[in-house]
C-alpha positions as CSV (number, residue, x, y, z in Angstrom):
1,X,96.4,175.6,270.1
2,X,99.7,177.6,269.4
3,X,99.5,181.4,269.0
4,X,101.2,180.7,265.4
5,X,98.2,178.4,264.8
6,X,95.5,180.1,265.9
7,X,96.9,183.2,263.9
8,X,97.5,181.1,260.4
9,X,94.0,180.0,261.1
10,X,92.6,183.6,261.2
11,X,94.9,184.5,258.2
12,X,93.6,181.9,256.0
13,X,89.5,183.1,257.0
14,X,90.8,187.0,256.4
15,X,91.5,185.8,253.5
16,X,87.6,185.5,252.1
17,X,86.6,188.5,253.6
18,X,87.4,191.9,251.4
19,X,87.0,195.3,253.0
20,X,86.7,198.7,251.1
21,X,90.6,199.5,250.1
22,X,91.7,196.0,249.9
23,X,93.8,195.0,246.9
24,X,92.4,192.5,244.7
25,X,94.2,193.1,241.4
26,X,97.8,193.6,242.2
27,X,99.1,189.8,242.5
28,X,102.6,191.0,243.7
29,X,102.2,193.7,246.1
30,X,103.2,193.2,249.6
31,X,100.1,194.3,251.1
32,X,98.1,191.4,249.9
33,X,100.5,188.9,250.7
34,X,99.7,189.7,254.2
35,X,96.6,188.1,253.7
36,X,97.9,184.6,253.3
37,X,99.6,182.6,256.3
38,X,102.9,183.2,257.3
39,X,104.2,179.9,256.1
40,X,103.4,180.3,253.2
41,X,105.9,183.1,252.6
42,X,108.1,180.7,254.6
43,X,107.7,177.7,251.9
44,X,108.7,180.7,249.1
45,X,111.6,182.0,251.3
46,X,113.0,178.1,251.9
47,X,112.1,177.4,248.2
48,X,114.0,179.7,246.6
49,X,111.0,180.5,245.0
50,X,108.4,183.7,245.3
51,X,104.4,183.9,246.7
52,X,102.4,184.3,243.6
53,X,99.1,186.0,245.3
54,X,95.6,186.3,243.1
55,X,91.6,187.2,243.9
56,X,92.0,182.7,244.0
57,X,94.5,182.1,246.3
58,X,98.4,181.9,246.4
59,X,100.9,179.5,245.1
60,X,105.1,179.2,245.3
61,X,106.5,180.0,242.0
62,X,110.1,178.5,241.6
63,X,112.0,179.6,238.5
64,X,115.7,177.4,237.5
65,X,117.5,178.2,234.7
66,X,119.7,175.6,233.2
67,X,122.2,177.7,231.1
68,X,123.2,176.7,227.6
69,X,126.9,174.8,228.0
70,X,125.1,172.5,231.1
71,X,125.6,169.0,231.3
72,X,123.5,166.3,231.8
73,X,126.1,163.1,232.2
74,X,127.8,162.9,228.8
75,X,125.4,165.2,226.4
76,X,125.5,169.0,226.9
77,X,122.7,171.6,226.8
78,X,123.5,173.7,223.3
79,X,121.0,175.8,222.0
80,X,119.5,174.7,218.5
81,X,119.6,176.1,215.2
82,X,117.2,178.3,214.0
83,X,116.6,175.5,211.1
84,X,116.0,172.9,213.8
85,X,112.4,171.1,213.6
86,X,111.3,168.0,215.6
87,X,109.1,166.0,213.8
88,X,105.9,164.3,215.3
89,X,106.6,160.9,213.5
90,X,109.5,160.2,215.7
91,X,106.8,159.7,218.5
92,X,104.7,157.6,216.4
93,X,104.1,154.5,215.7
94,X,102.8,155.4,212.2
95,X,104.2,157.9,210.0
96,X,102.5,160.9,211.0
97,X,102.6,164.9,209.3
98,X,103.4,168.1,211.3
99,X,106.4,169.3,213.1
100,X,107.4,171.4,215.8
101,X,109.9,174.1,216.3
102,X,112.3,173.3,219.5
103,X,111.0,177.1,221.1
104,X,107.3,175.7,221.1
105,X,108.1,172.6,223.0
106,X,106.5,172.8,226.4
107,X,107.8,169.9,229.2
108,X,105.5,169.2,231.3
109,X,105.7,166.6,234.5
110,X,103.8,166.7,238.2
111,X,104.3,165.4,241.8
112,X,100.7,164.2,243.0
113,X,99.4,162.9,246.7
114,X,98.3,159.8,245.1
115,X,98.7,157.8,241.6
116,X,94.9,158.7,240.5
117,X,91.4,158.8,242.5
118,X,89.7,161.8,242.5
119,X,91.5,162.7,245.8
120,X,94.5,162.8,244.2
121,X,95.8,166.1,243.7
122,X,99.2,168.0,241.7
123,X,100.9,169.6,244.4
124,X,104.0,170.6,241.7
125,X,103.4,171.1,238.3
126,X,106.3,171.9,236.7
127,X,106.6,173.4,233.1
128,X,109.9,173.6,231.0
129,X,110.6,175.7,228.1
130,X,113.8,177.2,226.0
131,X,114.4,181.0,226.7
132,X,117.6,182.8,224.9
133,X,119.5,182.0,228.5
134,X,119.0,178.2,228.5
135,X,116.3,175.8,229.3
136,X,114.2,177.2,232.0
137,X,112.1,175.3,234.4
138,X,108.9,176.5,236.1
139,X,107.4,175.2,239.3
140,X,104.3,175.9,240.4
141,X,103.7,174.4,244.3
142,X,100.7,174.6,246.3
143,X,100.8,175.3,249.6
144,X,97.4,174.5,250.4
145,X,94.8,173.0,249.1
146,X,92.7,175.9,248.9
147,X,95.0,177.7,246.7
148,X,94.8,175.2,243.9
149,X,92.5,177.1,242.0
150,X,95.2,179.8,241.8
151,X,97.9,177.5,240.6
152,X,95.4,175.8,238.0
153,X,94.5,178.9,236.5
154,X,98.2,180.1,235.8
155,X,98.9,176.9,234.2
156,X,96.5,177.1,232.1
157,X,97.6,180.3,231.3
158,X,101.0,179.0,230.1
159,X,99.8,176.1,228.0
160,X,98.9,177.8,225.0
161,X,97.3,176.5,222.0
162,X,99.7,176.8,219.7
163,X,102.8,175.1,222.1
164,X,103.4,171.6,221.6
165,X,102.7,169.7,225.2
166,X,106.0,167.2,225.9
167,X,105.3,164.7,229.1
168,X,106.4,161.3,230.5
169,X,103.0,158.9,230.4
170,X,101.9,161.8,230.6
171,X,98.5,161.0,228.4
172,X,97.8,158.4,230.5
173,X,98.5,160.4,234.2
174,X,99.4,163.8,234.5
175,X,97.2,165.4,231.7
176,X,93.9,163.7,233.1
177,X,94.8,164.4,237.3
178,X,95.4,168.2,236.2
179,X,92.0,168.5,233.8
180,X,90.0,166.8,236.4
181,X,91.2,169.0,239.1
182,X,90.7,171.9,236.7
183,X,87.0,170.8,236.1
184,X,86.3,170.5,239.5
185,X,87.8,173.5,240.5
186,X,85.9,175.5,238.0
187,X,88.9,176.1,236.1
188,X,88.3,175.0,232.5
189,X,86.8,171.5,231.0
190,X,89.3,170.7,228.8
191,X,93.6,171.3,229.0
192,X,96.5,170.9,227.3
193,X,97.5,172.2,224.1
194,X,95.7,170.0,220.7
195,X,99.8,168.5,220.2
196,X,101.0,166.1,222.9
197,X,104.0,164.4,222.3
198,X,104.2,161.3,225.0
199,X,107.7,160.4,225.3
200,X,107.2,156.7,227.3
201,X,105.6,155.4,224.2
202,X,108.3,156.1,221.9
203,X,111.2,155.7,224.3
204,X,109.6,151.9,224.9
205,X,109.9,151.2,221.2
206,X,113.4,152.4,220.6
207,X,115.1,151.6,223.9
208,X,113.0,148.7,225.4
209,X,114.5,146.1,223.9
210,X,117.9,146.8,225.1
211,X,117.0,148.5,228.6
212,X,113.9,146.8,229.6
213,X,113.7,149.1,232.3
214,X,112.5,152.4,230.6
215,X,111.9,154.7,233.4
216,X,113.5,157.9,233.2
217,X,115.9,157.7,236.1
218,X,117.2,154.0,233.9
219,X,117.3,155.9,230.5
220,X,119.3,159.3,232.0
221,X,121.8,156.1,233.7
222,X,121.8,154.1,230.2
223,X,122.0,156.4,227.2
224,X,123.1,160.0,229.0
225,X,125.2,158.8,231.2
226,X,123.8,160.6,234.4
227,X,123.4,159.0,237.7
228,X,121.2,161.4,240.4
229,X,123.0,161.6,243.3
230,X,120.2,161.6,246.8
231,X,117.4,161.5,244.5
232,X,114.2,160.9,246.7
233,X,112.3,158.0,245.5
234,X,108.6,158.6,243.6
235,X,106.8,156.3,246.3
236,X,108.2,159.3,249.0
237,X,107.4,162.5,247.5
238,X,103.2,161.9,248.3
239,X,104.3,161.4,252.1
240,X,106.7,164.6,251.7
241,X,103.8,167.0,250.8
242,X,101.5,165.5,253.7
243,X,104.9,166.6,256.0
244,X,104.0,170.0,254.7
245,X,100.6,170.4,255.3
246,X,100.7,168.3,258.9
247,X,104.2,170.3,260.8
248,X,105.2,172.4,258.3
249,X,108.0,170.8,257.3
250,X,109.9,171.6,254.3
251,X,113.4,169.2,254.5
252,X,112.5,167.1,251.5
253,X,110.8,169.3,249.6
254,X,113.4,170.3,248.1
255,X,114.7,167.3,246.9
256,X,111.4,166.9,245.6
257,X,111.7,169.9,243.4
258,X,115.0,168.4,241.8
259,X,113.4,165.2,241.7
260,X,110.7,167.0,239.1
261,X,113.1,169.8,237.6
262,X,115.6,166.5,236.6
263,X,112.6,164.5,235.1
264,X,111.9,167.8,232.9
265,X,115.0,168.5,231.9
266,X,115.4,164.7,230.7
267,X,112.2,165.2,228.7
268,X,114.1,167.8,226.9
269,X,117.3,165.3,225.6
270,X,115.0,162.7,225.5
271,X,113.0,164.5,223.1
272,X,116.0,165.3,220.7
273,X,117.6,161.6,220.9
274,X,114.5,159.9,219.6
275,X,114.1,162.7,217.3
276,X,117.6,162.7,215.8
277,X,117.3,158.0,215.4
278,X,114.5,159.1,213.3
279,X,115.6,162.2,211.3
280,X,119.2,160.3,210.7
281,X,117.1,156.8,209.6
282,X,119.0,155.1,212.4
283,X,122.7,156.7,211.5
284,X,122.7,158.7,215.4
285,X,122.6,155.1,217.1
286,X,125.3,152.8,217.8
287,X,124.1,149.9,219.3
288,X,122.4,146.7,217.5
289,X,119.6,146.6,219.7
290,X,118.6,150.0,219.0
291,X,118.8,150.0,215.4
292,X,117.0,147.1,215.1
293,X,114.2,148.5,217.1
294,X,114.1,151.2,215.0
295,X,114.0,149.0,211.9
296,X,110.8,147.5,213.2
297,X,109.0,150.6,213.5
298,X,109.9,151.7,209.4
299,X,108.6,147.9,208.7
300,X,104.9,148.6,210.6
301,X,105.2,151.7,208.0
302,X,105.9,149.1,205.5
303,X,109.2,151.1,204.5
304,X,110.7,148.1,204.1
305,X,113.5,149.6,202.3
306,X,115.1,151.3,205.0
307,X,114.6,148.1,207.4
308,X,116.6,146.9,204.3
309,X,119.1,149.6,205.5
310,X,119.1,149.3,209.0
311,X,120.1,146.0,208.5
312,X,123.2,146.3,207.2
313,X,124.3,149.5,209.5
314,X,123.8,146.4,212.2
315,X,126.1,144.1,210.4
316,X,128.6,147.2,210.5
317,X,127.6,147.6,214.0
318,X,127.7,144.3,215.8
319,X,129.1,140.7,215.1
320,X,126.9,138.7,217.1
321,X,123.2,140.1,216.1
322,X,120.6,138.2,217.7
323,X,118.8,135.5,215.6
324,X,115.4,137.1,216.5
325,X,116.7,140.3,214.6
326,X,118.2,137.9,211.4
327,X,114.9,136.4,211.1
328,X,113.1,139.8,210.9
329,X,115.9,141.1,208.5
330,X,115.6,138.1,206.3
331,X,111.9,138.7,205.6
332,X,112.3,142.7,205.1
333,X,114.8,141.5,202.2
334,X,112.5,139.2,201.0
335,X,109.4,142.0,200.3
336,X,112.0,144.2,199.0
337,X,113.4,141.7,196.3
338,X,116.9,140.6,197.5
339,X,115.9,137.2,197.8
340,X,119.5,135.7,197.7
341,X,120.6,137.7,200.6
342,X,117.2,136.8,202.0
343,X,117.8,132.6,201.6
344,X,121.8,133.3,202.6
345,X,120.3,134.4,206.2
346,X,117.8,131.6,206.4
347,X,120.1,128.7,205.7
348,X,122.5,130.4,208.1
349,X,119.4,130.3,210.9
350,X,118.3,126.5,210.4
351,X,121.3,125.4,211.7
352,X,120.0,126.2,214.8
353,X,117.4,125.1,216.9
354,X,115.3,127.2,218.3
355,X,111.9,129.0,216.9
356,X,113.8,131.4,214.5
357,X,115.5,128.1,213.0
358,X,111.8,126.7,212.1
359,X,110.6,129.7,210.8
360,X,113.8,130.3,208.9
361,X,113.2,126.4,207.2
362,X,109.9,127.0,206.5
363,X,110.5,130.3,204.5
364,X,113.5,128.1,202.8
365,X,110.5,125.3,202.1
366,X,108.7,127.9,200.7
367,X,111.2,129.2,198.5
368,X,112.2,125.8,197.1
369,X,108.7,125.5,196.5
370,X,107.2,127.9,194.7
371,X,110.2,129.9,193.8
372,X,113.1,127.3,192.5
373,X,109.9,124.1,191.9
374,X,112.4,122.2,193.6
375,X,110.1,119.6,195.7
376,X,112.3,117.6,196.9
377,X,114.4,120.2,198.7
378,X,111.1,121.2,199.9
379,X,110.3,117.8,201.3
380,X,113.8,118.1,203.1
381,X,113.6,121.4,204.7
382,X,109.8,121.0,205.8
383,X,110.6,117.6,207.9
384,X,113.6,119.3,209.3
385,X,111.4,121.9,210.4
386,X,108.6,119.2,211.7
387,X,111.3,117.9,214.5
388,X,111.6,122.1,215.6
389,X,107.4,122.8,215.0
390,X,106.3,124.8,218.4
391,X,103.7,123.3,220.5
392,X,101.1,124.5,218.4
393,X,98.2,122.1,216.6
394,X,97.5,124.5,214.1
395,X,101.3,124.6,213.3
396,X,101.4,120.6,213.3
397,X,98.6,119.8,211.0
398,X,100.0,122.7,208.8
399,X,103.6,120.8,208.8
400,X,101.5,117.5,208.0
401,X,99.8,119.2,205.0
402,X,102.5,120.6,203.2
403,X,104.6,117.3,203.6
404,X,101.5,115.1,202.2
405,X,101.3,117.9,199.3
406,X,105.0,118.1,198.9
407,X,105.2,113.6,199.2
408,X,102.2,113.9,196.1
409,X,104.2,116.1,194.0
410,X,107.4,114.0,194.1
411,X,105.8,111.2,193.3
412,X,104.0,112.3,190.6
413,X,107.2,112.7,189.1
414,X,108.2,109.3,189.3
């Protein structure tokens, strides 16, 4: 064994072991800093970041401000005004009460050794919050396992009650790792402020359609315009803490700090853009795909009026809309009254031949039906619609029925 070993070894056991005159209390003085292992003040130094020491341990505290007038691809970090609010029904899929002001929003996103397990373990949690210089982000980095009752505690400390928590699947991931780490480190039982805003969920409704891909690295490439330039790849960063603890090593680590400091500061726009499709009813997006997805999210509201509207800011938006989105348009006009409009889209989507163009004859069969008594018509557009019926038997024998119901009727007329 080295002599550096052997020492960091006898650091790390000093450390338990308190003699009359030792500090305890004083979590920044020099004296007790000693008591951890020189590598850990290297991992500050290298960082850029300082040794946070406590009665539980130590942990590297990395501050980065991002000052207001920094860009992120096309959009630019401006500080909000005063008047500005973000409203929790952006991120929902129902209408939902309460708001938040931008100043209570904290970002929250981790790097882990594993992707759950109770072995798994937040080696960075990093926290991200306005200040009156810009956005600042927090990192708290463990250099040990050891420590991480340390680092848990001053977390905790920072997500207060009355901040609203902003994270990435977080609900799912992060916020269950770090409150089963706290539990079993004696920490607390429960974390993380009462308000959680997951992003993933409402980012998947609005973007989805038109990405697919809905990570965050896709969405900063797709709608800020920002490409990372040697960002390390999520599958690494487990292998890059291990480095740490095996040779202390510390060449990636830093990428994986700008890995997590990027995600957090995309949690921030992110958290405005889907706020802002909301707050403008759709008038902030530009692209078909994305105001329909929106539309669909006021008509599981049942606010079929402003699917109404969002249908016609797509007709102003795009030429070719998609005959999935015509079909759903069609029936929002429909259960708001504009029928016409309504039957003018339908008879435009049977001349095709896919399953928008049967459900689009059957809603006209309907219509002459029960709306216009115009059987005959009826007849006509159901049998059209029999040659287009899905694979379905349920769909057949309800084809069959309406024809033998609508055949009854003509000839009753006879």
């Amino acid at each position: 064994m080295s002599k550096d070993n052997l020492d960091d070894k006898l650091d790390r056991i000093a450390r338990f072991i308190t003699t009359p005159g030792t500090p305890t209390n004083d979590s920044h003085s020099d004296s007790q800093q000693q008591h951890y292992p020189k590598r850990y003040r290297t991992m500050a130094r290298v960082l850029g970041g300082e040794l946070v020491t406590g009665d539980a341990g130590a942990y590297c505290l990395v501050r980065t401000v991002y000052p207001y007038g920094y860009r992120l691809g096309d959009i630019k970090l401006e500080s909000p005004e005063p008047s500005v609010t973000v409203s929790y029904s952006a991120f929902s899929v129902q209408e939902t009460e309460g708001a938040t002001h931008p100043e209570r929003m904290l970002f929250f996103d981790t790097e882990t050794t594993g992707l759950g397990g109770s072995g798994a373990v937040a080696f960075l949690i990093g926290l991200g919050s306005l200040t009156a210089e810009g956005f600042e982000v927090r990192q708290y980095v463990l250099p040990d396992y050891s420590d991480e009752t340390a680092m848990l505690e001053d977390v905790l400390a920072e997500c207060r009650d009355d901040l609203t928590l902003v994270s990435y699947n977080g609900g799912a991931f992060d916020v269950p790792l770090v409150r089963d780490r706290m539990i079993i480190n004696r920490v607390t039982r429960s974390f993380g402020p009462p308000d959680h805003l997951d992003l993933l969920h409402a980012t998947r409704r609005l973007y989805r359609r038109r990405l697919g891909d809905c990570t965050l690295t896709n969405v900063e490439r797709e709608i800020f315009g920002f490409y990372r330039s040697d960002d390390i790849p999520g599958y690494l960063i487990p292998s890059v803490y291990f480095e740490w603890l095996g040779s202390e090593s510390l060449d990636a680590m830093e990428q994986v700090l700008e890995h997590n400091r990027f995600d957090i500061l995309t949690l921030y726009f992110l958290a405005f853009r889907l706020n802002d499709a909301f707050v403008s009813e759709g008038r902030s997006l530009d692209r078909a795909d994305d105001i329909h997805s929106l539309s669909r999210i006021f008509g599981r509201r049942k606010q079929h009026d402003r699917v109404v509207d969002l249908y016609r800011a797509i007709n102003e938006t795009a030429e070719d809309v998609a005959a999935d989105a015509l079909l759903y348009h069609s029936l929002a006009l429909k259960r708001s009254g504009e029928v016409e409009e309504a039957v003018s889209l339908w008879e435009s989507l049977a001349e095709g031949d896919g399953r928008e163009a049967f459900l689009a004859l059957l809603e006209l069969a309907k219509h002459s039906e029960h709306r216009l008594r115009d059987w005959e018509r009826a007849f006509e557009y159901t049998r059209r619609a029999k040659s287009l019926v899905p694979d379905s038997e349920r769909q057949r024998e309800e084809i069959q029925r309406r024809l033998e119901r609508l055949r009854s009727r003509i000839d009753s007329q006879s």
